[in-house]
Biopython code that builds the backbone (N, CA, C, O; Angstrom):
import numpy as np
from Bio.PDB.StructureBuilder import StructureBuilder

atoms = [
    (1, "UNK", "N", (0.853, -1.166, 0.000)),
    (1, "UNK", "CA", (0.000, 0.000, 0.000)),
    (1, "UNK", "C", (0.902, 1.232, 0.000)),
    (1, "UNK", "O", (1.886, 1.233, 0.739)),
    (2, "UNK", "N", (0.677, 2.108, -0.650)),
    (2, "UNK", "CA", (1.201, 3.238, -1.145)),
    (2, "UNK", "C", (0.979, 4.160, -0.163)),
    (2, "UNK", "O", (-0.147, 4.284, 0.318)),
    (3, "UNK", "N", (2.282, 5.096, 0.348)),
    (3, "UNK", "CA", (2.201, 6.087, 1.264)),
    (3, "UNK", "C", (1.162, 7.102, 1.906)),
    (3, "UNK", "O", (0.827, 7.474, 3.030)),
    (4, "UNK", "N", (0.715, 7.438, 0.095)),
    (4, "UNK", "CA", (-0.483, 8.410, 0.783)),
    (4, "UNK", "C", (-1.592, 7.551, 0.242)),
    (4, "UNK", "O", (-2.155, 8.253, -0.599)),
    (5, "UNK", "N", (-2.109, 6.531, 0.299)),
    (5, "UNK", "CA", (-3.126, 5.729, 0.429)),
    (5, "UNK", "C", (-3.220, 5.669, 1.776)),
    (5, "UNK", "O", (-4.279, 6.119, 2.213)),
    (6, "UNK", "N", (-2.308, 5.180, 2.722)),
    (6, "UNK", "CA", (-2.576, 4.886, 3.961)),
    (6, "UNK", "C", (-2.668, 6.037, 4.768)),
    (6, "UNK", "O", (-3.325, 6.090, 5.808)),
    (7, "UNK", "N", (-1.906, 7.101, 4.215)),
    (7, "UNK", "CA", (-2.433, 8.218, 5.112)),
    (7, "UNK", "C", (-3.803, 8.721, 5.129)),
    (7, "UNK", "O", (-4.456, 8.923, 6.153)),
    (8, "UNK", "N", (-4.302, 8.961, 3.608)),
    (8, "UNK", "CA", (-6.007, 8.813, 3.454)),
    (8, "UNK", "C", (-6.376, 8.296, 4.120)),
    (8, "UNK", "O", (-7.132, 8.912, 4.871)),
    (9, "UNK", "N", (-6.122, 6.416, 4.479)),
    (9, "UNK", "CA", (-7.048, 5.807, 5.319)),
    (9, "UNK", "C", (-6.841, 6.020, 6.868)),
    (9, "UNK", "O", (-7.758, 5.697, 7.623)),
    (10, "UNK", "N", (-5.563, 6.600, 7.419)),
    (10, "UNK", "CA", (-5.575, 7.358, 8.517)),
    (10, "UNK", "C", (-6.612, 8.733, 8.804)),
    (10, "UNK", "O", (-7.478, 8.848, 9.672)),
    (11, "UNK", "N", (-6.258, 9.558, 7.917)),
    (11, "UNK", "CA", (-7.236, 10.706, 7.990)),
    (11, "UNK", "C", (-8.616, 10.446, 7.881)),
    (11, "UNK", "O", (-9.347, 11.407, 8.118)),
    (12, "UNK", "N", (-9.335, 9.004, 7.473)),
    (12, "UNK", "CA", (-10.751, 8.834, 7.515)),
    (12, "UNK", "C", (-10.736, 8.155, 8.343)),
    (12, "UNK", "O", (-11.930, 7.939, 8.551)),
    (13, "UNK", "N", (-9.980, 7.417, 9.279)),
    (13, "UNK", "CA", (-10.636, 7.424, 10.524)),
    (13, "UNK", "C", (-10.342, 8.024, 11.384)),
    (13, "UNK", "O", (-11.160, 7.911, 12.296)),
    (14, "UNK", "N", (-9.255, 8.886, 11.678)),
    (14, "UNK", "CA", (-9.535, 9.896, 12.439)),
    (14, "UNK", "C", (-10.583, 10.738, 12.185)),
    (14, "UNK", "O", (-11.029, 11.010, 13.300)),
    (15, "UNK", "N", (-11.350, 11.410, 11.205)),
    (15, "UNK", "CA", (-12.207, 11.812, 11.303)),
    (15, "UNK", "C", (-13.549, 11.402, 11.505)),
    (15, "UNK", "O", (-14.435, 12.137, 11.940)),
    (16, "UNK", "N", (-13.713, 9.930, 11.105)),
    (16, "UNK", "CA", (-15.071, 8.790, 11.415)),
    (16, "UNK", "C", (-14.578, 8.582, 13.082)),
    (16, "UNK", "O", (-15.512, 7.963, 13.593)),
    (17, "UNK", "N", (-13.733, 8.782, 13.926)),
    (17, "UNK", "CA", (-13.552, 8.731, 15.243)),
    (17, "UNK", "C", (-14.393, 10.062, 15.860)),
    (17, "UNK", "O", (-15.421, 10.023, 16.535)),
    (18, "UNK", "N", (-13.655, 11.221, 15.429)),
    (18, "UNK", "CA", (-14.141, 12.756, 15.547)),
    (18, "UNK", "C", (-15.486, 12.979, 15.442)),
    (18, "UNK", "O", (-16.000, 13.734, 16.267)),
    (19, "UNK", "N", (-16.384, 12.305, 14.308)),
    (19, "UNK", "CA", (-17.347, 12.500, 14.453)),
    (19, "UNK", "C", (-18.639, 11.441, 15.558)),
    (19, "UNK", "O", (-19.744, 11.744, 16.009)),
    (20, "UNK", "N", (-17.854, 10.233, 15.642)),
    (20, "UNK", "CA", (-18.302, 9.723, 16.584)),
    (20, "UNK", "C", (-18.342, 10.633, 17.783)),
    (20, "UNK", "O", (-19.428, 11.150, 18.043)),
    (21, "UNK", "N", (-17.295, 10.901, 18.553)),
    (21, "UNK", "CA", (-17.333, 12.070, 19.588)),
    (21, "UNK", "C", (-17.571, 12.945, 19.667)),
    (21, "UNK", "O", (-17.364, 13.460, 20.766)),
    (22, "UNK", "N", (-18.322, 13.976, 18.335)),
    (22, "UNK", "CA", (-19.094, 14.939, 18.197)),
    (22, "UNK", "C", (-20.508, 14.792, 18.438)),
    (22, "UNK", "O", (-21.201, 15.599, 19.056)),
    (23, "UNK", "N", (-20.984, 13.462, 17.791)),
    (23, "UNK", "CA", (-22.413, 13.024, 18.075)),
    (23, "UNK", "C", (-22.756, 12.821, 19.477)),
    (23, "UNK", "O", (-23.748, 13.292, 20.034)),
    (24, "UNK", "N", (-21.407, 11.711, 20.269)),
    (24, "UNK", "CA", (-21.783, 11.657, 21.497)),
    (24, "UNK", "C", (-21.528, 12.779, 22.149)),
    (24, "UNK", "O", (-21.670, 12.232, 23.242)),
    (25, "UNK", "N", (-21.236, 14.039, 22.479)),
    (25, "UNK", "CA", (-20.698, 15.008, 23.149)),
    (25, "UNK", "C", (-22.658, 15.880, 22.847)),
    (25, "UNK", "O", (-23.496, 16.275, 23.657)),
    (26, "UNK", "N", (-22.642, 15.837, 21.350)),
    (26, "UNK", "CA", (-24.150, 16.547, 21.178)),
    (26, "UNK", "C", (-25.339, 16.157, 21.955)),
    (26, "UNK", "O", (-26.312, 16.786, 22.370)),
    (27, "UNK", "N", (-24.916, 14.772, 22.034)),
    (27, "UNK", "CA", (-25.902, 14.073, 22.698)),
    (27, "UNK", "C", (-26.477, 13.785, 23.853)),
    (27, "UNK", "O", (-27.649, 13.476, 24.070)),
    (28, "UNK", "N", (-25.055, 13.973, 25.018)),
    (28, "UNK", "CA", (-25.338, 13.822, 26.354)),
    (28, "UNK", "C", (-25.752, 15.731, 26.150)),
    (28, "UNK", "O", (-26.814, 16.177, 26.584)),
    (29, "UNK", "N", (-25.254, 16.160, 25.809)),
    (29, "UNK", "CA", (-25.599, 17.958, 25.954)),
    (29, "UNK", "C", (-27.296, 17.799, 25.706)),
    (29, "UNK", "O", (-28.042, 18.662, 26.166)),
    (30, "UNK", "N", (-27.722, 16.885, 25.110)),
    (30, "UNK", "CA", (-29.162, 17.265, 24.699)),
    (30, "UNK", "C", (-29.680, 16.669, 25.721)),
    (30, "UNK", "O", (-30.316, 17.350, 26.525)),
    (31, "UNK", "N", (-29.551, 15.493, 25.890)),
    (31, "UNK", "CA", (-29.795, 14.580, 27.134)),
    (31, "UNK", "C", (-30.330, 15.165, 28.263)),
    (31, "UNK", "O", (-31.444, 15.102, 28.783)),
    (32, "UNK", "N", (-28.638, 16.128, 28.718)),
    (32, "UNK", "CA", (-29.096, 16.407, 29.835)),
    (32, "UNK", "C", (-29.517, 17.875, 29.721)),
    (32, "UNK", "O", (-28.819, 18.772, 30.194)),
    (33, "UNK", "N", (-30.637, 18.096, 29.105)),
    (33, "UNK", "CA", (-31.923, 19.366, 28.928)),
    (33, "UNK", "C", (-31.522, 20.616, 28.259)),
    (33, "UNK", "O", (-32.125, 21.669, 28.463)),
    (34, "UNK", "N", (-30.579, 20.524, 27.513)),
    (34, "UNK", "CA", (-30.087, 21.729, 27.128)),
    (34, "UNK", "C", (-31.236, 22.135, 25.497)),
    (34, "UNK", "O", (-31.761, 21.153, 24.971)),
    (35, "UNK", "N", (-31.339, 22.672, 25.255)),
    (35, "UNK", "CA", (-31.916, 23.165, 24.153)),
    (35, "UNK", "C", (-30.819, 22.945, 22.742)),
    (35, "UNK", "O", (-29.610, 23.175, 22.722)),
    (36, "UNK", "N", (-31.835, 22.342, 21.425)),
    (36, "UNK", "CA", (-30.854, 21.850, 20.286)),
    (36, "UNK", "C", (-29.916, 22.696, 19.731)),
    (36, "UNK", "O", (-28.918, 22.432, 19.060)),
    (37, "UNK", "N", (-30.427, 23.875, 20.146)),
    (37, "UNK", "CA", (-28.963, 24.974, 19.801)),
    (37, "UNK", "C", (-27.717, 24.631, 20.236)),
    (37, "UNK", "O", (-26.661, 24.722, 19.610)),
    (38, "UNK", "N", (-27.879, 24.278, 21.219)),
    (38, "UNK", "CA", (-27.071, 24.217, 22.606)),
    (38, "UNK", "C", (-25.626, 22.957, 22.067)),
    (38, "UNK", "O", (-24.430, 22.810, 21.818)),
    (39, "UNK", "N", (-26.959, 22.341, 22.171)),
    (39, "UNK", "CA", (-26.315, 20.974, 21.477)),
    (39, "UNK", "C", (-25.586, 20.997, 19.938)),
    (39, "UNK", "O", (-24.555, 20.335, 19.814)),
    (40, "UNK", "N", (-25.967, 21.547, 19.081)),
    (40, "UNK", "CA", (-25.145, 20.946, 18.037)),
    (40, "UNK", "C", (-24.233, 22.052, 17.909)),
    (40, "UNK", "O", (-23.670, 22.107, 16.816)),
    (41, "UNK", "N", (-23.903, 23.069, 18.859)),
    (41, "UNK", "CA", (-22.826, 23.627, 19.190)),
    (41, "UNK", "C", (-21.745, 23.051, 20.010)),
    (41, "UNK", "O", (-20.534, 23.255, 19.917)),
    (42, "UNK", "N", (-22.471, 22.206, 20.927)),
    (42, "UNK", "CA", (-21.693, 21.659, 21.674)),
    (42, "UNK", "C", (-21.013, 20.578, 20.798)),
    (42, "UNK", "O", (-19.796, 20.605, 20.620)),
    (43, "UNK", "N", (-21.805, 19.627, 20.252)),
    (43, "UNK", "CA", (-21.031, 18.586, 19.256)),
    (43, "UNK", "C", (-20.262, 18.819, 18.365)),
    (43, "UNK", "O", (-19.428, 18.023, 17.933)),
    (44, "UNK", "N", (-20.490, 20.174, 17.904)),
    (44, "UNK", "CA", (-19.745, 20.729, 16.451)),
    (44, "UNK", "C", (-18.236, 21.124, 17.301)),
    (44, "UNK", "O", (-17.255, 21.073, 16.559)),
    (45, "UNK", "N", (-18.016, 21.415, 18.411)),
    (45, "UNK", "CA", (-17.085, 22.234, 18.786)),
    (45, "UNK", "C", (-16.365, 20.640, 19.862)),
    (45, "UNK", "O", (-15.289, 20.886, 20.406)),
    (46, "UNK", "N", (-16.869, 19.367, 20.076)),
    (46, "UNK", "CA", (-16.119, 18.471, 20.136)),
    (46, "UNK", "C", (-15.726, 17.782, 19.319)),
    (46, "UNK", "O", (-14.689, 17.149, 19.517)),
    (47, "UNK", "N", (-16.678, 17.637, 17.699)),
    (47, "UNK", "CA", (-15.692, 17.330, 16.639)),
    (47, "UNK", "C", (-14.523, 17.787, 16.088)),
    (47, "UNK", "O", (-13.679, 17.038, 15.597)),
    (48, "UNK", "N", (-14.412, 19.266, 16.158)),
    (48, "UNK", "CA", (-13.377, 20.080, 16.301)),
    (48, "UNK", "C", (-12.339, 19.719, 16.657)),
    (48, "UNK", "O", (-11.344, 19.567, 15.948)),
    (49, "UNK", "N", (-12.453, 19.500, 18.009)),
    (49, "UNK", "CA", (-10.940, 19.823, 19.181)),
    (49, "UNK", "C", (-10.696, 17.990, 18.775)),
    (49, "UNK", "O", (-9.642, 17.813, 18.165)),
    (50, "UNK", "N", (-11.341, 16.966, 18.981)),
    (50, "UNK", "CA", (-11.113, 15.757, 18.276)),
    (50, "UNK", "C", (-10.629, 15.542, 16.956)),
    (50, "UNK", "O", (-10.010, 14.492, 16.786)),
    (51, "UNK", "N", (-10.784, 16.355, 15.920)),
    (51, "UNK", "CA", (-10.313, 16.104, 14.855)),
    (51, "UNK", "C", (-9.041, 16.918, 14.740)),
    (51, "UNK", "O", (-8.043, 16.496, 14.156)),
    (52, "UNK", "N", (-9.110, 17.916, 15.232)),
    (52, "UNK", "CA", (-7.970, 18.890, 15.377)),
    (52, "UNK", "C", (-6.456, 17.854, 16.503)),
    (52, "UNK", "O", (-5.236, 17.686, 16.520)),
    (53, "UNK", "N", (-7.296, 17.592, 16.996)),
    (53, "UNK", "CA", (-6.166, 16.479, 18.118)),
    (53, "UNK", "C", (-5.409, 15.602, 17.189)),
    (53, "UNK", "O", (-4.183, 15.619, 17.075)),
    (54, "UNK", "N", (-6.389, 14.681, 16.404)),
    (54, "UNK", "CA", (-6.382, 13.825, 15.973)),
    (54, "UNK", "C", (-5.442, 13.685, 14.891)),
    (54, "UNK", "O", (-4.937, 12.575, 14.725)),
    (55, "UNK", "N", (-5.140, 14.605, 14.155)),
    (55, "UNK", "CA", (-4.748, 14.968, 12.922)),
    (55, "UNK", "C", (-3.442, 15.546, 13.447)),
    (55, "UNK", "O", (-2.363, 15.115, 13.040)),
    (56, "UNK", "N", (-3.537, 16.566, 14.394)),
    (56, "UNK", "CA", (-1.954, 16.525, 14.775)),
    (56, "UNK", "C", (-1.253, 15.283, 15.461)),
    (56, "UNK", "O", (-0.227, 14.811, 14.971)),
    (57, "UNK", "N", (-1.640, 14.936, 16.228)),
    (57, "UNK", "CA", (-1.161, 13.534, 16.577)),
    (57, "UNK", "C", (-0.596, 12.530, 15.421)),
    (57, "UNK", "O", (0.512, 12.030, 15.613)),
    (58, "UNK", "N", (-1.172, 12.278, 14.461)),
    (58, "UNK", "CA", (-1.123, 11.611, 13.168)),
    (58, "UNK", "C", (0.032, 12.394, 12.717)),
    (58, "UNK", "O", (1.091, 11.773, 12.815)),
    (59, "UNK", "N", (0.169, 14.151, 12.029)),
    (59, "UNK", "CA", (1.438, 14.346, 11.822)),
    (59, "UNK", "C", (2.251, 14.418, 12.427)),
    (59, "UNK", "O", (3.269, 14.748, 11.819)),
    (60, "UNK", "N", (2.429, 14.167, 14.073)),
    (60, "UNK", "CA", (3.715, 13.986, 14.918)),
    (60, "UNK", "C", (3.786, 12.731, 14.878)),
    (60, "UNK", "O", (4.805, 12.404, 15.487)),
    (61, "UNK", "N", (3.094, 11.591, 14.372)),
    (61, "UNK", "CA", (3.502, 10.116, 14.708)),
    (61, "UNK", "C", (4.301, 9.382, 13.128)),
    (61, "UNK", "O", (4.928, 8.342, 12.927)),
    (62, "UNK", "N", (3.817, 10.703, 12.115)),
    (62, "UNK", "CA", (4.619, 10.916, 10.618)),
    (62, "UNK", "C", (5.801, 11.223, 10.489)),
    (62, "UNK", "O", (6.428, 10.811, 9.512)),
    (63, "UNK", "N", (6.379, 12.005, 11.427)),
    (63, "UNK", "CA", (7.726, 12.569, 11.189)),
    (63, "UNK", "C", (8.790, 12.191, 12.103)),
    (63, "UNK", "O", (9.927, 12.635, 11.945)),
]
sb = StructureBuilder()
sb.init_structure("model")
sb.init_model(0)
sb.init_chain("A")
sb.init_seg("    ")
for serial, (resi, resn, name, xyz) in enumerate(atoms, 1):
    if name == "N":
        sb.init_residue(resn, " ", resi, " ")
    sb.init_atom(name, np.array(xyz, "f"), 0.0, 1.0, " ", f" {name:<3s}", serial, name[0])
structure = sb.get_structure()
């Protein structure tokens, strides 16, 4: 498998991870009574810091 093949398939699951933890982060926020605003701010802004993690981690584990 070719270099940046596997990095592709790194970067899609770090981001299919990210968004897992965006959904769940939206979710307990809704859960526990917050209004849907609330929530898919809250999820949007843990997919974020997760994918943002995620992706640097990946280029420090590259070089």
């Amino acid at each position: 498998m070719s270099d940046s093949v596997a990095r592709g398939l790194w970067v899609a699951i770090a981001l299919t991870f990210s968004l897992i933890v965006g959904v769940g982060g939206g979710a307990l926020q809704f859960m526990s009574g917050a209004n849907p605003a609330t929530a898919v701010i809250t999820g949007g802004s843990a997919f974020a810091a997760s994918a943002t993690l995620c992706l640097v981690l990946l280029t420090f584990l590259r070089d």
